[in-house]
C-alpha positions as CSV (number, residue, x, y, z in Angstrom):
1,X,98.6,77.4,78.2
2,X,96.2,76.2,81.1
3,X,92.3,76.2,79.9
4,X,90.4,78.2,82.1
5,X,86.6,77.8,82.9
6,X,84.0,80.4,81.2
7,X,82.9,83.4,82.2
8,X,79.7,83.5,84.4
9,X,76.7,85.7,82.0
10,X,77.9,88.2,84.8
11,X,80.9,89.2,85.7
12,X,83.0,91.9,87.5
13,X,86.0,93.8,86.1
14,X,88.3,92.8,88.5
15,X,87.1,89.0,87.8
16,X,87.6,89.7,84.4
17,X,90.8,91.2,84.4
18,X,92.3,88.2,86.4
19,X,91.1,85.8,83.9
20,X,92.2,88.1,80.8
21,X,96.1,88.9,83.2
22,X,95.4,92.4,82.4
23,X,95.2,96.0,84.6
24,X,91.7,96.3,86.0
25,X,92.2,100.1,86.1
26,X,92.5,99.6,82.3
27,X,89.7,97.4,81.8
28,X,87.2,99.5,83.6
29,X,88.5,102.4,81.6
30,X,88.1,101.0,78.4
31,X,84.4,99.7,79.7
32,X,83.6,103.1,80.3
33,X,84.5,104.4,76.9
34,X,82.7,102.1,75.0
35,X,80.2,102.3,77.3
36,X,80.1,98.4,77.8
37,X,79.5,98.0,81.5
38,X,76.5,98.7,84.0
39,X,76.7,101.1,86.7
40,X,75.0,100.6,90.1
41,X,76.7,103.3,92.3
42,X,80.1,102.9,91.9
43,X,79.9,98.9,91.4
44,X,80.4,98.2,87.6
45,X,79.3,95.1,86.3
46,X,79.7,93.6,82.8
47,X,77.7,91.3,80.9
48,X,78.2,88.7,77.9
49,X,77.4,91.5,75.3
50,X,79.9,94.0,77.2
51,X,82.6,91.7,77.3
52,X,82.1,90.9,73.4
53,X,82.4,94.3,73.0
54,X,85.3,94.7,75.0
55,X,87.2,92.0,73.3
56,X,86.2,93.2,69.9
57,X,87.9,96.9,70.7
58,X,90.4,95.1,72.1
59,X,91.2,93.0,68.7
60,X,91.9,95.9,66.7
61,X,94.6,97.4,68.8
62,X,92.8,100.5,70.5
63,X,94.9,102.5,73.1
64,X,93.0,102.9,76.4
């Protein structure tokens, strides 16, 4: 496995989902349920504290 440089404070889903190799229609959904994204418009952006949050839902398994 290639190491892969951090994650700015902020980031985008589709940025995150390229550094995670998963869907970024997925991510933003799962974002949107647990509420752990901004919304400007339609731009979503994710901070450190939403991407925690993501990848603690994500550890136990839940079906987006």
């Amino acid at each position: 496995m290639t190491a892969r440089a951090p994650l700015p404070a902020v980031t985008t889903p589709e940025d995150l989902a390229a550094h995670l190799g998963v869907s970024e229609r997925t991510l933003r959904e799962m974002a949107r349920a647990l509420g752990a994204c901004r919304m400007f418009g339609n731009k979503m952006i994710l901070l450190e504290g939403d991407v925690q949050l993501i990848m603690e839902a994500a550890r136990w398994g839940r079906n987006w």
